[in-house]
N, C-alpha and C positions, 0 to 999 in steps of 0.2 A: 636260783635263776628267776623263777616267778616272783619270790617276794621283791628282786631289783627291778621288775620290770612292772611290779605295780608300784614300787615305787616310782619309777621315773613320769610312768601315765600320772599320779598322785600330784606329781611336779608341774607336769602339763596343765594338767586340769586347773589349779590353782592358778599358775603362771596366764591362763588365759580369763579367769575369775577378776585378778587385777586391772585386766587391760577389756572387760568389759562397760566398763562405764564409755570408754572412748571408744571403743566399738556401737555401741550405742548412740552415743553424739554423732560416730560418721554417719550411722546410718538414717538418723532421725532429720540431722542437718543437711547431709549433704549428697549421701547415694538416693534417698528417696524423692528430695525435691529437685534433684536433675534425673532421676528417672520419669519423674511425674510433669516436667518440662518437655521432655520426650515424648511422649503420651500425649498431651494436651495441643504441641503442635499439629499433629495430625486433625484436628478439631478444630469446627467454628463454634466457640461457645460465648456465649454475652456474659455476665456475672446476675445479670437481672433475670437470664431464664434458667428456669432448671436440667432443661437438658440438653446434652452435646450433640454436634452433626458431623459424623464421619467426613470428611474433606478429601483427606489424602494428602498430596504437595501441592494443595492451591494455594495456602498459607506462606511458602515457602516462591512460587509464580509470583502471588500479590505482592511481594518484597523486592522482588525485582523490577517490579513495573511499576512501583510505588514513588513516585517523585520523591515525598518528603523524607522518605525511608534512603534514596539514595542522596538528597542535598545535605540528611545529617551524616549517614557514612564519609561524604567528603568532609563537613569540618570536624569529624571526627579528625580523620586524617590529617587535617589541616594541625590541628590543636595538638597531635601527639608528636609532627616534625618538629612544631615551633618550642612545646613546653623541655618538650625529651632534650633536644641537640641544645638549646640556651641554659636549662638547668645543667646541662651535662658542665659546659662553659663556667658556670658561674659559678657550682658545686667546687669545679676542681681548683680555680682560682683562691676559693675562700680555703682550702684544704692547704694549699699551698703556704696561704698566710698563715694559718691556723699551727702549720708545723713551724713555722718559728720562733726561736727565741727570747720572745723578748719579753719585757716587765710586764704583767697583767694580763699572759695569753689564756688566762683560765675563763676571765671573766670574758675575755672576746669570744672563745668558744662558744661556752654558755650564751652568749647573744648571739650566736648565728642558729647556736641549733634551738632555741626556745617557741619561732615557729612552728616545729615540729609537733610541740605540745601541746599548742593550742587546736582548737576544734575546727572542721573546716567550716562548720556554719560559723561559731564567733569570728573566726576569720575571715571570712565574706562578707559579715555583716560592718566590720572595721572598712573591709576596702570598700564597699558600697560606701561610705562617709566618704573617703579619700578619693572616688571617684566624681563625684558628686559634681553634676558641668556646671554650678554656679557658684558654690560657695565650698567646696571641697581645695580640702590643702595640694593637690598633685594640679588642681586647678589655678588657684591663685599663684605659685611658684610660676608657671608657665607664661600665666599674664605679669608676672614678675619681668619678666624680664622682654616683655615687650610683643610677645607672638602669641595667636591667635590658640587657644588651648580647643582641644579636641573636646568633641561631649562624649569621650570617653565610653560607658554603656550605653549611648542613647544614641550614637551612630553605630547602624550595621558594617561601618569600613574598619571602628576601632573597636566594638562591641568584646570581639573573641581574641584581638590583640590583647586587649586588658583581661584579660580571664585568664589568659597566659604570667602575663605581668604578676597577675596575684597568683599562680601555682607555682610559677619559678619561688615567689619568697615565701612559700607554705613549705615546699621540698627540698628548697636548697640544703637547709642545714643537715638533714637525712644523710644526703645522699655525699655532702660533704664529709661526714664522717666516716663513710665506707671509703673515700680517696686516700684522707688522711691516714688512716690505718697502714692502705697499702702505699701513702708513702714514706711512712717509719716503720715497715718490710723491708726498702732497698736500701743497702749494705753501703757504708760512707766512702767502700773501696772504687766503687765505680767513679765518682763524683773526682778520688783523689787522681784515679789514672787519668781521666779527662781533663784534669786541671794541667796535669804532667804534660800533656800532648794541647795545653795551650789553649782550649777550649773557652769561649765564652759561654755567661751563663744563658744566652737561648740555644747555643748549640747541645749543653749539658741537657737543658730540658729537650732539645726534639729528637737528641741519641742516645738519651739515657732515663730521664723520667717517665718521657710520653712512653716510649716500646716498652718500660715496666708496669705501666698501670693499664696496659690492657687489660688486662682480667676484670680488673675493677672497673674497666669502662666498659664491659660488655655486660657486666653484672647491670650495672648503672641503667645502662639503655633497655634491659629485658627487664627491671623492672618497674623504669620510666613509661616503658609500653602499654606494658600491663596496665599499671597506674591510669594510664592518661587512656584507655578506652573503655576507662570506667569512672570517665569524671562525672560529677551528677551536683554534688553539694553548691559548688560555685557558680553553678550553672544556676539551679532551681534558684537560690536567693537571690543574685545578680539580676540575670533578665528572662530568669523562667521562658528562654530559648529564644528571645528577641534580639535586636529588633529585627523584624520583618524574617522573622527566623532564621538568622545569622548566626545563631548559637546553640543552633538544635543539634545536639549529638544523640549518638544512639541509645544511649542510658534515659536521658531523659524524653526522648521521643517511646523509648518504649516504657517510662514510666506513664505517660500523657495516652497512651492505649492503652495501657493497663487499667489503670485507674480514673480516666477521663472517657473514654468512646467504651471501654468496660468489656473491651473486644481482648479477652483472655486466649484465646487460641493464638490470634496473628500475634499478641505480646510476647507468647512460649517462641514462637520460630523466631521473632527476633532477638530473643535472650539465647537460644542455642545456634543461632549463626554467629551473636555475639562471642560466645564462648568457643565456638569451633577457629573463629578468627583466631582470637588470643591464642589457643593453643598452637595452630598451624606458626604465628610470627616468632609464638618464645622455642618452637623446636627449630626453626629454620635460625635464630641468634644462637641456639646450642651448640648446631651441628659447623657454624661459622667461629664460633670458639675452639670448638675442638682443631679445628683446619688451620687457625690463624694464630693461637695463640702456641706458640713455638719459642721455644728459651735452651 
């Protein structure tokens, strides 16, 4: 009996020897620098001086009273209705095409998801060209055909419309292929009784497709969420949160304290309201999954 039970401790031990490295990584990565985010909020500290000042919740008060801390949480919001709900759109159309038939759908795949592989700076840096209000191709098209083309980033009315513009065609392909999948999941039986009972093909799609691909489209949006209130790359290269700060979201506003006013305490409280957000929206889509998706 002893020698089984140092055997199995023997098992243990070792069994947790293996999965030390990644105990390690969590801890180094990611338990200590949001504990040390937690800790730091409570602090006024500079980066230029060496020591901290107990605060309290002033850090967390100053955030709320802080105009530009609340005009980037609105286009935060702004940017995650527009990017989420049109990429959702556009993901499941191209999944649609994507699941059929026809001659050369390998290469058409591969051309919708190849966004996906590219970098978001290289790909910012493309749509900055494409943007471009004078000599940009999205420009010339426009005066193409006779109407007045927008200045794209250099007006604050179209500035964060285009930043969207360009996240839709960085994620579409993503998130089209979590569609596609689940829609060569549903079974050809459905399709054939709704042909039987006379069904057109948008009836087939709004009593048969759309009520199958919930799952995927809650997926879709909890991590369209996520995603989009943590946009920063398109932001910074684009219009580093212009114009007239029309593009300041919270990422990049709290990179601009962080690193620019060098104020490390107020950048902690808004990196863990940041993250308290997130968590409170991806449990509230959970708990709205669990409730709605019914089969």
């Amino acid at each position: 009996m002893m020698k089984r039970n140092g055997y199995k401790m023997g098992e243990t031990v070792e069994g947790y020897l293996y999965l030390l490295p990644v105990i390690a990584w969590i801890g180094v990565f990611m338990a200590f620098p949001m504990y040390y985010i937690i800790y730091l909020s409570f602090f006024k500290w500079n980066l230029v001086e060496p020591n901290k000042t107990f605060i309290g919740i002033q850090n967390f008060i100053q955030m709320f009273t802080d105009n530009v801390f609340l005009s980037s949480l609105a286009h935060t919001v702004y940017f995650t209705i527009g990017n989420v709900a049109l990429t959702m759109i556009v993901a499941m159309l191209i999944a649609i095409l994507m699941n059929q038939k026809i001659p050369g759908i390998t290469a058409v795949r591969g051309f919708f998801y190849s966004p996906v592989v590219v970098s978001v700076i290289a790909a910012a840096m493309i749509w900055g060209f494409l943007f471009d209000s004078q000599f940009g191709p999205l420009t010339q098209i426009v005066n193409a055909f006779g109407l007045p083309s927008p200045k794209w980033l250099d007006d604050p009315n179209w500035a964060m419309n285009s930043i969207i513009m360009m996240s839709i065609w960085k994620h579409m392909g993503y998130y089209a292929v979590i569609y596609l999948a689940a829609l060569q999941g549903i079974s050809s039986d459905y399709y054939e009784a709704a042909s039987l009972d006379g069904a057109t093909a948008l009836q087939k799609f709004f009593h048969v497709t759309w009520p199958l691909l919930r799952p995927a489209t809650m997926l879709v949006v909890i991590m369209g969420i996520i995603n989009s209130f943590q946009v920063f790359g398109q932001i910074y290269v684009l219009t580093a949160g212009g114009p007239v700060g029309s593009t300041n979201v919270i990422v990049y506003y709290l990179y601009d304290v962080a690193f620019h006013d060098f104020e490390v305490g107020y950048a902690s409280a808004i990196g863990l309201f940041l993250f308290i957000a997130m968590m409170v929206v991806t449990l509230v889509q959970f708990k709205m999954m669990d409730r709605k998706i019914k089969f």
